[in-house]
ZAMAR-820646 format. One line per 8 residues: number of its first residue (from 1); their letters; for each residue z, x, y of C-alpha. Coordinates in nm, 2 decimals, padded with zeros to 4 digits. Layout:
N
NUM	A	Z X Y | ...
***
This chain:
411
1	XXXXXXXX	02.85 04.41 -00.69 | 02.90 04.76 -00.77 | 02.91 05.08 -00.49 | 02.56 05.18 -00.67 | 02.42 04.82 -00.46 | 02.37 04.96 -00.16 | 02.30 05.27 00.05 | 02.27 05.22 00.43
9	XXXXXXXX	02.24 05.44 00.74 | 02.27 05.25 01.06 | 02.13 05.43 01.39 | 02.01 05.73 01.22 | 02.41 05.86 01.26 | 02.62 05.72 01.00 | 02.57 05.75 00.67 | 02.78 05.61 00.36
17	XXXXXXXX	02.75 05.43 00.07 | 02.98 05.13 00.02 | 03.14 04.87 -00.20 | 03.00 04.53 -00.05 | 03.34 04.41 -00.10 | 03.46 04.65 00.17 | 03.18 04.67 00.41 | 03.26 04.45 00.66
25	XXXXXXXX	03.60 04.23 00.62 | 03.50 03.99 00.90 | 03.11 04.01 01.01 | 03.01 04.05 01.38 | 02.80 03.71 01.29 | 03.12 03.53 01.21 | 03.29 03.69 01.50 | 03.11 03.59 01.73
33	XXXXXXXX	03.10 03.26 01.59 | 03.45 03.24 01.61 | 03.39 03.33 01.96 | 03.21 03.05 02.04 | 03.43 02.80 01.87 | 03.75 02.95 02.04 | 03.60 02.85 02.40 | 03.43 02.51 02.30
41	XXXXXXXX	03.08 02.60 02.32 | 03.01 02.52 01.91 | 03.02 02.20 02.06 | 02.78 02.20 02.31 | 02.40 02.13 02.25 | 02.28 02.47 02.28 | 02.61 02.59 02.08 | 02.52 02.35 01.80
49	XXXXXXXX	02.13 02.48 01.80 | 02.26 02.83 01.79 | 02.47 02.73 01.45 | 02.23 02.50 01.28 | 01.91 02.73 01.35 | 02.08 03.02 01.22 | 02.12 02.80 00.90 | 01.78 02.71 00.92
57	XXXXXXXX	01.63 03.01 00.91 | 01.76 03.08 00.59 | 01.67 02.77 00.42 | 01.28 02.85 00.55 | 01.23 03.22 00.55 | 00.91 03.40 00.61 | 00.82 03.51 00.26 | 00.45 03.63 00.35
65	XXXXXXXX	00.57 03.97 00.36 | 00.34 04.26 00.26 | 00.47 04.63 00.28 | 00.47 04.82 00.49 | 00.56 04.53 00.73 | 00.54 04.51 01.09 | 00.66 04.21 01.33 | 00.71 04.17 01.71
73	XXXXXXXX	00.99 03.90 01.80 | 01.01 03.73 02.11 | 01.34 03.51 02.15 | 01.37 03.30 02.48 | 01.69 03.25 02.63 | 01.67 02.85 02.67 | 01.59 02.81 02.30 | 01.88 02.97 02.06
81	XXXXXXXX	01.67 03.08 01.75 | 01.67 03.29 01.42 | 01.46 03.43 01.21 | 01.51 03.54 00.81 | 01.28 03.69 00.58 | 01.27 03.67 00.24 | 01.23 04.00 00.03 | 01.17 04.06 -00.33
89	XXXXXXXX	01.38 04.34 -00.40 | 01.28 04.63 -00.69 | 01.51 04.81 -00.84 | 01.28 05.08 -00.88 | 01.27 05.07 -00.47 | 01.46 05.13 -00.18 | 01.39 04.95 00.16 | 01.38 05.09 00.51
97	XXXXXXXX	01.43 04.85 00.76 | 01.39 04.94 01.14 | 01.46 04.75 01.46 | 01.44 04.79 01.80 | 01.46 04.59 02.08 | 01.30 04.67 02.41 | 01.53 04.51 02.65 | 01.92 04.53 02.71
105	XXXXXXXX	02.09 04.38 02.44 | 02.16 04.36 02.06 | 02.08 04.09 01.75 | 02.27 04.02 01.46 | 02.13 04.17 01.16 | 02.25 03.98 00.81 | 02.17 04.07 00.49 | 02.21 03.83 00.19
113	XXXXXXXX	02.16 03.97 -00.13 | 02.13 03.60 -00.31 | 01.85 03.36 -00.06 | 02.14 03.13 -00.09 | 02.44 03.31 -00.06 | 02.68 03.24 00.23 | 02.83 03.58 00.27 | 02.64 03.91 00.37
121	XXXXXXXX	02.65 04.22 00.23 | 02.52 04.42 00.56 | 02.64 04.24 00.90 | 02.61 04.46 01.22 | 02.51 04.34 01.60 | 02.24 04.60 01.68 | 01.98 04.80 01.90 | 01.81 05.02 01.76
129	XXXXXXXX	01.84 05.10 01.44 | 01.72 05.20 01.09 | 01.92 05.12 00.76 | 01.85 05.19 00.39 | 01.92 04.95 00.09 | 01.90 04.97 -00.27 | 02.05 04.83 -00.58 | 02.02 04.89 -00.94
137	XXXXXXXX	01.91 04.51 -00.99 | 01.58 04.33 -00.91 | 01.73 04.11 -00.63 | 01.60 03.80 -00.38 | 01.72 03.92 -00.04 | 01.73 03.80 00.31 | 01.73 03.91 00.58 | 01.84 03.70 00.94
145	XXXXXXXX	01.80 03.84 01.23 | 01.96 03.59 01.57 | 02.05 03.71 01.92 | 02.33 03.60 02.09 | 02.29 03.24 02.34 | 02.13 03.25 02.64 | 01.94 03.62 02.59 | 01.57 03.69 02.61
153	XXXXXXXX	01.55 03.96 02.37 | 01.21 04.12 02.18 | 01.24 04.28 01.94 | 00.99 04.53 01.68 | 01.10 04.49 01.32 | 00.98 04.67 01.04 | 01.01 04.67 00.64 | 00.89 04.93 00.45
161	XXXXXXXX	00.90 05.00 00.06 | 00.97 05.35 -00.05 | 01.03 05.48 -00.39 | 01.36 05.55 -00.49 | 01.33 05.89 -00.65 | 01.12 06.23 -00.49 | 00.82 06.34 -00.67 | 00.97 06.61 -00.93
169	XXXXXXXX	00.64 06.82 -00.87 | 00.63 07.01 -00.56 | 00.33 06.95 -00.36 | 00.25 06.68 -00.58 | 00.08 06.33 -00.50 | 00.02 06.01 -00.70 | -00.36 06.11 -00.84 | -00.17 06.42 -01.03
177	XXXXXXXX	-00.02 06.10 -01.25 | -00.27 06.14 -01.55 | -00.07 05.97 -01.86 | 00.08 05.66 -01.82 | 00.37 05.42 -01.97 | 00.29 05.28 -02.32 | 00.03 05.50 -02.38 | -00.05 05.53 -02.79
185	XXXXXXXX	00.06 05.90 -02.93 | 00.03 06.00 -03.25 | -00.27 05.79 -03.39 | 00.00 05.44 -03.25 | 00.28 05.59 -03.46 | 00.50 05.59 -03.12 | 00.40 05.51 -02.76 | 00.48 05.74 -02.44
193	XXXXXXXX	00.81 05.69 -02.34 | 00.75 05.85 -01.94 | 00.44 05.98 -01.75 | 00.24 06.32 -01.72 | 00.26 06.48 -01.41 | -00.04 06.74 -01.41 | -00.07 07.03 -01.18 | -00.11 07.46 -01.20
201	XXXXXXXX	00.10 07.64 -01.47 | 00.44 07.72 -01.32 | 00.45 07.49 -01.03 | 00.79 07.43 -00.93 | 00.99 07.07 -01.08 | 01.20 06.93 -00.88 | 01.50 06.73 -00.92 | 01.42 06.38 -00.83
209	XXXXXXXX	01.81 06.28 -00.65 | 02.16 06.48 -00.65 | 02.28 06.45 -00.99 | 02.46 06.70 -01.27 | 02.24 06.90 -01.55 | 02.31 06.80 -01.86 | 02.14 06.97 -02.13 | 01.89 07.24 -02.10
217	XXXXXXXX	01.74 07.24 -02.42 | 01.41 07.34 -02.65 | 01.30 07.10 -02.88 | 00.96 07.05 -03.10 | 00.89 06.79 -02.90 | 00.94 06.82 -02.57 | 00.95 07.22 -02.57 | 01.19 07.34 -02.28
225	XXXXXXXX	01.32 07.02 -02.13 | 01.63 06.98 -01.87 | 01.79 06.62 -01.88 | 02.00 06.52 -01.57 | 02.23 06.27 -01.47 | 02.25 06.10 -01.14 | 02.60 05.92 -01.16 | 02.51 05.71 -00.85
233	XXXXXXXX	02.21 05.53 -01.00 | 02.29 05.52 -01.35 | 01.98 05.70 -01.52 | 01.92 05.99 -01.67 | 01.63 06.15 -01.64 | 01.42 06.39 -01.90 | 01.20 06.70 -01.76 | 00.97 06.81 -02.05
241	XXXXXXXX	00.72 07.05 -02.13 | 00.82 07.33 -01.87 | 00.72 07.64 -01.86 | 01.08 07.82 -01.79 | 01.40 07.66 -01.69 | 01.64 07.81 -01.36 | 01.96 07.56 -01.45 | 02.23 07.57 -01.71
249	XXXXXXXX	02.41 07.24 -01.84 | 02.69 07.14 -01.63 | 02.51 07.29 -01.34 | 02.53 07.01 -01.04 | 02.18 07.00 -00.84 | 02.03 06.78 -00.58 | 01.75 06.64 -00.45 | 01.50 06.92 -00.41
257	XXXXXXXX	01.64 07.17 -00.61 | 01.42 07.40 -00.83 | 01.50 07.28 -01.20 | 01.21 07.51 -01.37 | 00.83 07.56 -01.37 | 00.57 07.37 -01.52 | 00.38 07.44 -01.85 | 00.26 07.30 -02.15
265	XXXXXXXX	00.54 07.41 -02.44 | 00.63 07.16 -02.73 | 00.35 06.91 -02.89 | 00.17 06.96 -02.53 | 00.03 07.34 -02.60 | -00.35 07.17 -02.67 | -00.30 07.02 -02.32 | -00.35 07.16 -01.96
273	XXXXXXXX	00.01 07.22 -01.80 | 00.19 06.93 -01.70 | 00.56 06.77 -01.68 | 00.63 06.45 -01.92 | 00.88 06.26 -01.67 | 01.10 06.03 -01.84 | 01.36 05.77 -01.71 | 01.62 05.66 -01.95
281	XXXXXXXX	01.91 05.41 -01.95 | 02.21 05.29 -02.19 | 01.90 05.03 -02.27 | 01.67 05.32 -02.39 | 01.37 05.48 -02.20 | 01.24 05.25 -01.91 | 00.87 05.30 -01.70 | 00.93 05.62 -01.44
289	XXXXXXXX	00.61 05.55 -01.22 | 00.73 05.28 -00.97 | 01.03 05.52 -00.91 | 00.87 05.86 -00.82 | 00.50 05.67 -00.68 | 00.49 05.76 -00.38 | 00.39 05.44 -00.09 | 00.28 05.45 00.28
297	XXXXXXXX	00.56 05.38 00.51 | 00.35 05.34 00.85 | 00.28 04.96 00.93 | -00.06 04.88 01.07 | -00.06 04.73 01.43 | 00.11 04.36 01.41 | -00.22 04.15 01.48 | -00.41 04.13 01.79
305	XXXXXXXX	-00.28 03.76 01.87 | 00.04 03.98 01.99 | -00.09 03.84 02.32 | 00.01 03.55 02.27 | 00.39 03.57 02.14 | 00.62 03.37 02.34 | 00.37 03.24 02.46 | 00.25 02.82 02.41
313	XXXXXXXX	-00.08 02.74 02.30 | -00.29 02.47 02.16 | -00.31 02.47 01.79 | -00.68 02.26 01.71 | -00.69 02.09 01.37 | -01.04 01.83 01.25 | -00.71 01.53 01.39 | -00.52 01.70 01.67
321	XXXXXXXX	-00.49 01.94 01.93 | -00.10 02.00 01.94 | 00.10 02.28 02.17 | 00.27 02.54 01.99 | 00.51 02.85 02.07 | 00.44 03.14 01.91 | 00.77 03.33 01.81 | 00.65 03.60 01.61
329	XXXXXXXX	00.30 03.81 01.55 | 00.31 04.03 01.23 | 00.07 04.24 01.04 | 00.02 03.94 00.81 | 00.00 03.69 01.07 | 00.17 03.44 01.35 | 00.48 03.27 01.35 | 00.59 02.88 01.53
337	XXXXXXXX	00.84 02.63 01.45 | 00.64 02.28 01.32 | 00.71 01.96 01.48 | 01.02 01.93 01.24 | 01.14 02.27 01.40 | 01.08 02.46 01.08 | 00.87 02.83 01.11 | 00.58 02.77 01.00
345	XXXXXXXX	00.32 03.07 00.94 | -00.09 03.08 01.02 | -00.27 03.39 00.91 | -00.44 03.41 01.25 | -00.46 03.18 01.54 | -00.84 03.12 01.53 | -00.95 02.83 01.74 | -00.69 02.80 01.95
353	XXXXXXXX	-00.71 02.68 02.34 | -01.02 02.44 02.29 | -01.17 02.33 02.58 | -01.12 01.92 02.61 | -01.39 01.71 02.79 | -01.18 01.39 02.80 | -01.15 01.15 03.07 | -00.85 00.92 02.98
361	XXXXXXXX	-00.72 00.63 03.20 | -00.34 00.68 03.29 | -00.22 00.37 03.47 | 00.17 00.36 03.49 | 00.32 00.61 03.24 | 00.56 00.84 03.21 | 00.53 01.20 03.03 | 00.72 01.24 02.73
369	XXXXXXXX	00.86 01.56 02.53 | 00.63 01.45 02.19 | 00.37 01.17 02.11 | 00.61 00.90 02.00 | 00.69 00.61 02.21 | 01.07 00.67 02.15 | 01.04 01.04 02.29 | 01.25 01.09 02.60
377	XXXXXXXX	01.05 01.12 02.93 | 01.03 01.42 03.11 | 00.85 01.32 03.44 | 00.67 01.02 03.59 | 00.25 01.06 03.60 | 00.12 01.04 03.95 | -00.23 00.88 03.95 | -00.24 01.03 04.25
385	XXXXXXXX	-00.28 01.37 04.15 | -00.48 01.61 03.96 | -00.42 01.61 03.60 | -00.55 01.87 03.34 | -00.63 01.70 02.94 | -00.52 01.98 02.76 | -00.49 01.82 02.36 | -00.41 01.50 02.17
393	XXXXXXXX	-00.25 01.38 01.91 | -00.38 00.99 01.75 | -00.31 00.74 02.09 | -00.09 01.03 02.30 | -00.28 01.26 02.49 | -00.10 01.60 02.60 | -00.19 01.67 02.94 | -00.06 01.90 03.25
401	XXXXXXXX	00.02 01.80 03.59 | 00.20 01.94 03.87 | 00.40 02.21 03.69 | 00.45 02.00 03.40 | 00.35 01.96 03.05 | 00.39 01.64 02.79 | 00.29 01.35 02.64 | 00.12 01.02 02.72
409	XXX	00.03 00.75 02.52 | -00.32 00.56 02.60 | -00.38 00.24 02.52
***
């Protein structure tokens, strides 16, 4: 990957564009695993949960992600757990990923730019922080986020889509966007190479990134038009129809800088005033809009079932009534690992804590840690005491008694 990949700030401090060759020549991730293998504890249970979920997580990634995203994370201490998103990455974009955690401690952030890639291509151990990415390639990304063992850590994540260039009219919003990509000119003879950006006669154009001017022209068609290059991305970019240029060719510019003011010169004098915006590559002229539309970066409020995270409750189905641990709430939905450990993800948790009138028999049994007869036993039923029927699952019934929770089979 080339140094035009990615574009990251990390704490709102340190800025820098990077090779991902050269990011990071041992990742925090791998250091710490390292760590772990140095003094034994790969080996342990909790040491081999800690490896094999981090795996895991990127085999089944949440990929109900709608932007701008939102997601509150609650990882217990007693269970080692990741989790890994899966993002489908415009070129046109950016992304804007924030965290924080609101307790002492970090997570490992990773950032795969291939869902089945081994090596990332942004590693840190963080807080709080916010980091940028973009690439000049439509890319399948994920993203694992895994605190160290034995930490209870929650943590706020948040995705947001922005587009990759500034609005080149000042003042300007998407609804000024009359004229449109493919559009027929000329009776069909050619179709519209850009957009039309309409606003007042000389309203300010504005360079859409930090780039170098490179012609400053007047031609039939396009009347006064500036063209600029941004080196870092690769395009060039074509500013038509204005009503007066400010820059000369050569003349280096960024993001913000007044190129010219708006009018109507070239084939557009029978039009109201308005910029033709035009994005072109070594490929020819691509669509501009999804690089210059402008999205809302503010996430709803993750869903009210937020009550509920980290949390176990009982998950009613027409069969079953199972327990479940919720270990994420989102603004698309809830989060909990399946009885084969893998996230699974419900839009809502609707129906959940049923009330059970069931009267079962228990005579001698012991209460297991899931409704198969080879589960291991957690603690012996006492007839003697109070027992609560709390859901079921075919002949095992999952009750509570006396501080504790689990299976017993019926007969």
């Amino acid at each position: 990957m080339s140094k035009k990949a990615i574009h990251f700030l990390f704490g709102l401090i340190v800025f820098g564009f990077f090779s991902c060759k050269t990011i990071f020549k041992s990742s925090p991730y791998q250091n710490y695993l390292n760590s772990l293998n140095k003094v034994g504890l790969d080996t342990t249970a909790m040491g081999k949960l800690w490896v094999n979920n981090g795996q895991e997580a990127l085999l089944n990634p949440n990929q109900n992600l709608r932007y701008p995203f939102k997601e509150e994370i609650f990882f217990k201490q007693n269970i080692p757990s990741a989790t890994a998103y899966q993002i489908n990455y415009k070129k046109s974009t950016k992304l804007k990923f924030t965290i924080n955690t609101k307790a002492k401690g970090g997570v490992f952030l990773d950032l795969f730019n291939d869902i089945n890639s081994k090596k990332s291509i942004i590693s840190e151990f963080v807080s709080d922080s916010t980091f940028y990415y973009q690439s000049d390639n439509d890319e399948v990304l994920a993203l694992r986020l895994q605190p160290k063992l034995l930490v209870n850590l929650y943590i706020v994540l948040e995705i947001a889509e922005l587009p990759k260039l500034a609005f080149p009219v000042k003042n300007g919003e998407n609804k000024h966007i009359k004229s449109f990509w493919g559009n027929e000119r000329d009776g069909g003879v050619r179709n519209h190479e850009g957009i039309d950006i309409f606003s007042k006669r000389n309203t300010p154009i504005l360079a859409v990134a930090d780039g170098d001017i490179t012609r400053v022209q007047v031609t039939n068609l396009g009347g006064k038009v500036v063209w600029q290059r941004l080196g870092f991305y690769g395009l060039s970019i074509y500013y038509a129809h204005l009503d007066s240029q400010l820059v000369n060719s050569g003349q280096s510019v960024i993001k913000g800088d007044v190129l010219g003011f708006m009018g109507n010169t070239g084939n557009a004098k029978t039009t109201a005033p308005h910029l033709h915006f035009g994005i072109y590559t070594k490929g020819g002229a691509i669509d501009p809009l999804n690089y210059i539309y402008k999205r809302d970066s503010t996430a709803n409020k993750v869903k009210s079932d937020v009550k509920y995270l980290g949390e176990e409750v009982m998950l009613a189905s027409d069969n079953f009534v199972i327990p479940i641990n919720i270990l994420s709430v989102s603004t698309e939905g809830v989060t909990f690992k399946n009885s084969e450990g893998k996230p699974t993800y419900l839009s809502s948790l609707k129906g959940i804590n049923p009330k059970i009138n069931k009267t079962i028999n228990i005579d001698d049994a012991f209460i297991l840690d899931a409704p198969e007869t080879s589960a291991i036993p957690t603690a012996k039923f006492d007839k003697k005491l109070a027992y609560k029927v709390l859901g079921y699952n075919g002949d095992f019934f999952y009750i509570s008694q006396n501080n504790n929770k689990g299976w017993v089979k019926v007969n």
